[in-house]
N, C-alpha and C positions, 0 to 999 in steps of 0.2 A: 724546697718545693715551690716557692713563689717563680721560677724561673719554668715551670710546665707548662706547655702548651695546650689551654682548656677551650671549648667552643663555649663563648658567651651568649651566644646569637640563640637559647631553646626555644624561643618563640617562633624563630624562625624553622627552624627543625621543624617544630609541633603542626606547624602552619603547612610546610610540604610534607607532611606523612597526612595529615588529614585529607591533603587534596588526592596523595595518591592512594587510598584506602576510598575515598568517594569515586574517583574513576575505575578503579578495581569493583565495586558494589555496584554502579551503574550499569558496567558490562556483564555481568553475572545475571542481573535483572534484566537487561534487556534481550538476552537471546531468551532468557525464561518464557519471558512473556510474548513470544514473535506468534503472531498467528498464524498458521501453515496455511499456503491457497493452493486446489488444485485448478488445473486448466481443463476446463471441461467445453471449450469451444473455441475457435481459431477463426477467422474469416475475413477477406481479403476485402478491404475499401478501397477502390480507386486505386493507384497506381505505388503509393507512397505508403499507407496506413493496412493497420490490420486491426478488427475486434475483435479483443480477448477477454474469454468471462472467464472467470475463476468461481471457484466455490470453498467456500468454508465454514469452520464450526469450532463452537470455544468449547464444546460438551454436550450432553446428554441431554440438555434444560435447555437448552439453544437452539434456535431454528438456522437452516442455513443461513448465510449469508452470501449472495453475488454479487461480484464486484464487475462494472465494465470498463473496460480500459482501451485507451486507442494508441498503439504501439508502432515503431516503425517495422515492414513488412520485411525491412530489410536485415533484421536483429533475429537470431535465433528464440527459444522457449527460455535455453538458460541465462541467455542476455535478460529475458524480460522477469524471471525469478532473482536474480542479484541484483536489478533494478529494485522491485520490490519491495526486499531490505532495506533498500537503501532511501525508503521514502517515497518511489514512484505513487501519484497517488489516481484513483480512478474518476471517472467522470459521473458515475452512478451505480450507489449501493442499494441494496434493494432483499425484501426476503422471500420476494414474489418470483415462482422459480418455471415459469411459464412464462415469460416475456414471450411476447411478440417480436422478432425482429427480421425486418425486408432493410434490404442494402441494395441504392440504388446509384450507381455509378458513384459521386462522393456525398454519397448522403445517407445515415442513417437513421429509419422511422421504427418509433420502439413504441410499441403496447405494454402499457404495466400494469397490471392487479394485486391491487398488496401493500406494502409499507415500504416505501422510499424512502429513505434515512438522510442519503445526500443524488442531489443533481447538480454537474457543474458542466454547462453549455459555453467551453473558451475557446475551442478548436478551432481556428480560426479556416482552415484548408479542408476542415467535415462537417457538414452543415446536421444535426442532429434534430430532428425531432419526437418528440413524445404527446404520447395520450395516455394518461393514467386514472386512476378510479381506484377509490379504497378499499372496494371488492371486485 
């Protein structure tokens, strides 16, 4: 029996079965937890860009949540839904579900009443402004 051919290396084994049982657990957990967004408005900026709000909700105990996004006008709804997944992220969340918004040629002016979570003004080709108030 000394002449069998044994794998010595079980650390090494122990080592890739762990990593693939954390990548297997990872993926199991991350579609669990994907927040669904609907598109509940579409609207054309300028020649290149489109505003798209979504809306979502984790549950019952949860207030919406709207997200605003500036998308190419050129990409379909489901182009910008498997973007989504994949990280796309928005320029402004908010639980304030009356925004304001006037689009004027490449420029968007938003009114906000409510809790604004995130604002992120990088767009370099849409010029965005806002006026907000915590009520």
């Amino acid at each position: 029996m000394l002449n069998a051919l044994v794998f010595k290396k079980k650390w090494l084994y122990i080592i890739v079965m762990i990593i693939l049982l954390g990548c297997g657990i990872w993926r199991v957990v991350d579609e669990f937890l994907y927040l669904e967004q609907d598109i509940i408005r579409r609207e054309k900026v300028g020649d290149l860009s489109t505003l798209i709000i979504t809306e979502s909700s984790a549950g019952a105990t949860t207030p919406y949540v709207y997200q605003y996004y500036l998308y190419s006008s050129k990409k379909s709804d489901a182009d910008f839904l498997n973007d989504l997944r994949s990280g796309y992220e928005p320029f402004l969340v908010t639980t304030a579900s009356d925004v304001y918004v006037k689009i004027e040629d490449n420029s968007i002016h938003l009114k906000v009443s409510g809790d604004i979570f995130k604002f992120n003004n990088v767009a370099g080709y849409i010029f965005i402004y806002m006026d907000s108030s915590p009520f």
